[in-house]
Backbone as XML, in Angstrom:
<?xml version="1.0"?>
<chain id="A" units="angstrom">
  <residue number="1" name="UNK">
    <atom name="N" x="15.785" y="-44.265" z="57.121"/>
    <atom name="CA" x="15.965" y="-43.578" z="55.847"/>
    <atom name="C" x="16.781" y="-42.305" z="56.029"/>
  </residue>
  <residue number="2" name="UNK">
    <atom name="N" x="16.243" y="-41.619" z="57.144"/>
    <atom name="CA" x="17.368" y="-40.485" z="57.231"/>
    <atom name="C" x="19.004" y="-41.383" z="57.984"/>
  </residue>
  <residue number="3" name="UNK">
    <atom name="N" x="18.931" y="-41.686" z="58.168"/>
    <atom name="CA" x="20.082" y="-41.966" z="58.871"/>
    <atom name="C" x="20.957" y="-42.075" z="57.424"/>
  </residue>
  <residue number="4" name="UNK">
    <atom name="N" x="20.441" y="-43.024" z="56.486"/>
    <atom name="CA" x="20.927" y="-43.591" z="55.352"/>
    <atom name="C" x="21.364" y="-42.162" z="54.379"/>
  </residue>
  <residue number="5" name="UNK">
    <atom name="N" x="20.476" y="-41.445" z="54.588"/>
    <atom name="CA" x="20.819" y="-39.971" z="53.640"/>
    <atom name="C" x="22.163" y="-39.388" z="53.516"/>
  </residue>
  <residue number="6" name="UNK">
    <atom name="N" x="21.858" y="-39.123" z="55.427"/>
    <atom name="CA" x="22.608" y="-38.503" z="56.142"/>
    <atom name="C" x="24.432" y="-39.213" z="55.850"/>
  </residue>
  <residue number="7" name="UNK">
    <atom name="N" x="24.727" y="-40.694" z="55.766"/>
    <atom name="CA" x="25.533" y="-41.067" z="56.015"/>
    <atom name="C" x="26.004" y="-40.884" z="54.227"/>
  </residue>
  <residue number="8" name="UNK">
    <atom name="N" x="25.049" y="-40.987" z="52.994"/>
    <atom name="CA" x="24.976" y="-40.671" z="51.637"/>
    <atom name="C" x="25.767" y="-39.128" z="51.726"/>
  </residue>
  <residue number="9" name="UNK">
    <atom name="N" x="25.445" y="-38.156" z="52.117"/>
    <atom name="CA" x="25.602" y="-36.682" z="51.803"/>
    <atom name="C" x="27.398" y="-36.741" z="53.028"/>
  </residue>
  <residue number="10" name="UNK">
    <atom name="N" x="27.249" y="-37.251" z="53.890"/>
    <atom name="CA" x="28.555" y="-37.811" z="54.399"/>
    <atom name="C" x="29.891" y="-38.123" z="54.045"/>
  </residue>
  <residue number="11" name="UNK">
    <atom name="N" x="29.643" y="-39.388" z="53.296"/>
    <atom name="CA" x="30.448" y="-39.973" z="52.271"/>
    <atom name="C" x="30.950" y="-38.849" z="51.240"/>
  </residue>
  <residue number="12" name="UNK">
    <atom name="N" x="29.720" y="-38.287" z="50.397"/>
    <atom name="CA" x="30.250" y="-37.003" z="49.473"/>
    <atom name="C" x="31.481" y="-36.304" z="50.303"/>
  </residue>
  <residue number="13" name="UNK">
    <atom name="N" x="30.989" y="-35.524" z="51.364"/>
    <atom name="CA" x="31.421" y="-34.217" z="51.882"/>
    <atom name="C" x="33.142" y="-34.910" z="51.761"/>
  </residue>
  <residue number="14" name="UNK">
    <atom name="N" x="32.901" y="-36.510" z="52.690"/>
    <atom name="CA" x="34.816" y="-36.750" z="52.701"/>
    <atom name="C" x="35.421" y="-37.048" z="51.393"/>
  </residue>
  <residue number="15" name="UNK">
    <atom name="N" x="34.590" y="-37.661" z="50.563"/>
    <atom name="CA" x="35.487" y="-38.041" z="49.673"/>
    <atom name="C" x="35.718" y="-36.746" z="48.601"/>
  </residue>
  <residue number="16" name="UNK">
    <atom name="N" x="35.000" y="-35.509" z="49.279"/>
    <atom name="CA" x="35.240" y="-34.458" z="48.393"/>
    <atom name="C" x="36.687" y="-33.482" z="48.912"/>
  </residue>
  <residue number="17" name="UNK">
    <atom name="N" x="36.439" y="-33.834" z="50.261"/>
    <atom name="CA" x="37.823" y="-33.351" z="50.748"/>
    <atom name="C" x="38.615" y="-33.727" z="50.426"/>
  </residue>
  <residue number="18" name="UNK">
    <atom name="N" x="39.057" y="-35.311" z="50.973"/>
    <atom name="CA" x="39.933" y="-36.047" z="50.372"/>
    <atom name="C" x="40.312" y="-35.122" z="48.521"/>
  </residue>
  <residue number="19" name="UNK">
    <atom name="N" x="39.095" y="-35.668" z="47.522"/>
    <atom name="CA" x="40.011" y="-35.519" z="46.562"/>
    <atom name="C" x="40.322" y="-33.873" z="46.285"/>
  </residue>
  <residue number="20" name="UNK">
    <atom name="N" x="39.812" y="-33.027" z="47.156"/>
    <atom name="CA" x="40.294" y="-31.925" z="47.022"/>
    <atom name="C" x="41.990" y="-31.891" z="47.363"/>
  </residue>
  <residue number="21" name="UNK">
    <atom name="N" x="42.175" y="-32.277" z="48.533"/>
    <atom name="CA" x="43.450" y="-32.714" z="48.879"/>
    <atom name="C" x="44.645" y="-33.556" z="47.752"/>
  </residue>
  <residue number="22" name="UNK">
    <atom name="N" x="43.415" y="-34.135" z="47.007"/>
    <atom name="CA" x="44.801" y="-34.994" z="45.786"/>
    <atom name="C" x="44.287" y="-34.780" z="44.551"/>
  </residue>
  <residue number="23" name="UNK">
    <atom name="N" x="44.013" y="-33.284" z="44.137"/>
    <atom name="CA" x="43.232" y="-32.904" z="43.041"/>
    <atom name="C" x="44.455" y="-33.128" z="42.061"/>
  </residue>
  <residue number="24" name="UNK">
    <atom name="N" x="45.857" y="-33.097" z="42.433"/>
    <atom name="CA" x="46.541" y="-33.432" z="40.987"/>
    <atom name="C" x="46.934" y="-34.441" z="40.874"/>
  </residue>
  <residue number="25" name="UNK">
    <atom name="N" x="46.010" y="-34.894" z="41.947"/>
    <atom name="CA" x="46.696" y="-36.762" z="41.116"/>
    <atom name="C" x="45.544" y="-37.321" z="40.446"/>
  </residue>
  <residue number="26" name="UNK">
    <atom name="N" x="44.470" y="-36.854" z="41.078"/>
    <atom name="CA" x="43.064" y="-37.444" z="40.224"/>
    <atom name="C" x="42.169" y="-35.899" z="39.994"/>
  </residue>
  <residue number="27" name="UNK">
    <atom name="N" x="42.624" y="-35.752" z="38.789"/>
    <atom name="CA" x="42.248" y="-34.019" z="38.440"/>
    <atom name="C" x="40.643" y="-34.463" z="38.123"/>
  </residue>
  <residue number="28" name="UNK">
    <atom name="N" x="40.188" y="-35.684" z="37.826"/>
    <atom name="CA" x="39.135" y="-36.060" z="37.075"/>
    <atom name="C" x="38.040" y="-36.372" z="38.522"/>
  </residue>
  <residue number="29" name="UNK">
    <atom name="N" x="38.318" y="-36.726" z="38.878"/>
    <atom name="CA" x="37.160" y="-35.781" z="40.510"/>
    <atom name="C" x="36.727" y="-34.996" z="40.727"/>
  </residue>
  <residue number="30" name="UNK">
    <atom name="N" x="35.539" y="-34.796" z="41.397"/>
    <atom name="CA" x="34.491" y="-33.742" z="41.918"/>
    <atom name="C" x="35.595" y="-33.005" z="43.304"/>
  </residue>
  <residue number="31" name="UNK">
    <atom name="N" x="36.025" y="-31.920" z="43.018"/>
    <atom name="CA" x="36.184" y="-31.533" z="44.391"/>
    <atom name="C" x="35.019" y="-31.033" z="45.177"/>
  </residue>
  <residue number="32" name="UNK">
    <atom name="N" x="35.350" y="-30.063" z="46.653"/>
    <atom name="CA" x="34.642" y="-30.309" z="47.534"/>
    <atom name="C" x="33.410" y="-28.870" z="46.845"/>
  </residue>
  <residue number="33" name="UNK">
    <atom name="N" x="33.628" y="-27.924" z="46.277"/>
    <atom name="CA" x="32.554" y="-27.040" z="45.915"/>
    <atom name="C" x="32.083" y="-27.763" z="45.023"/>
  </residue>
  <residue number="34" name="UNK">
    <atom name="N" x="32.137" y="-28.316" z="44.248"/>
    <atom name="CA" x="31.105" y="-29.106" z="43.273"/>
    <atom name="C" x="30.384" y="-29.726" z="43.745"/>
  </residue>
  <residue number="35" name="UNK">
    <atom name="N" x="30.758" y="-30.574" z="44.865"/>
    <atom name="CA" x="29.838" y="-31.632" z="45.825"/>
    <atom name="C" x="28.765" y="-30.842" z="46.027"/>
  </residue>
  <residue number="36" name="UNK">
    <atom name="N" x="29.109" y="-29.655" z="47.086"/>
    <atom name="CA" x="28.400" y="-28.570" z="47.472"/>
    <atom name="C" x="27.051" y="-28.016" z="46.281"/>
  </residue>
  <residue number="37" name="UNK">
    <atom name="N" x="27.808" y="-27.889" z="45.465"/>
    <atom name="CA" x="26.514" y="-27.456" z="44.330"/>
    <atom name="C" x="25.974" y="-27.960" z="43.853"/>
  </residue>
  <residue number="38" name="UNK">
    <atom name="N" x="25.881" y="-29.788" z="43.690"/>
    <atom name="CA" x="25.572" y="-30.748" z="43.466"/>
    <atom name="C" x="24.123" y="-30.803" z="44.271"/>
  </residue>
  <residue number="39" name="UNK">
    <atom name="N" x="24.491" y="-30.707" z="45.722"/>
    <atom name="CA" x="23.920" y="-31.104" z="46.601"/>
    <atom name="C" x="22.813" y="-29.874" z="46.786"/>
  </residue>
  <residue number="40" name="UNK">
    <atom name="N" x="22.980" y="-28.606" z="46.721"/>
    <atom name="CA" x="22.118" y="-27.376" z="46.287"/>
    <atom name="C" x="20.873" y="-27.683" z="45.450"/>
  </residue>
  <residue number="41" name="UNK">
    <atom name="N" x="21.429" y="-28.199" z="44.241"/>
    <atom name="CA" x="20.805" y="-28.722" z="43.517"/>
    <atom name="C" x="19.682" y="-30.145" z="43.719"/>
  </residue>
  <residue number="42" name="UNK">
    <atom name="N" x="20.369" y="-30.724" z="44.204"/>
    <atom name="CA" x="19.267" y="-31.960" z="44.391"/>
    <atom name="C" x="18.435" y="-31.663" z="46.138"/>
  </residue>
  <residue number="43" name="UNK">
    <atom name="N" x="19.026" y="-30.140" z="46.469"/>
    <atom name="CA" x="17.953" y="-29.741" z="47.838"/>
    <atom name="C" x="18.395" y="-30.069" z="48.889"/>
  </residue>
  <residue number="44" name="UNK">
    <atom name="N" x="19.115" y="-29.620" z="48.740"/>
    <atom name="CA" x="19.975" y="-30.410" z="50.269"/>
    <atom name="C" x="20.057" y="-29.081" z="51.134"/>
  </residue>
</chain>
């Protein structure tokens, strides 16, 4: 179960980079501080 979390909160962190990196091509994405506060939020 942690492993599974771990690889969950993972996935976020890259695909938040990533679309930080191509925020004007897909403006409609979470970049990477939103992830972040997202994740604040649900206790991370």
């Amino acid at each position: 179960m942690k492993k599974l979390i771990f690889t969950f909160i993972a996935s976020l962190l890259f695909l938040g980079h990533a679309t930080a990196q191509e925020n004007r091509l897909f403006p409609t994405q979470p970049n990477t501080s939103e992830i972040y506060h997202n994740l604040e939020k649900l206790g991370f």
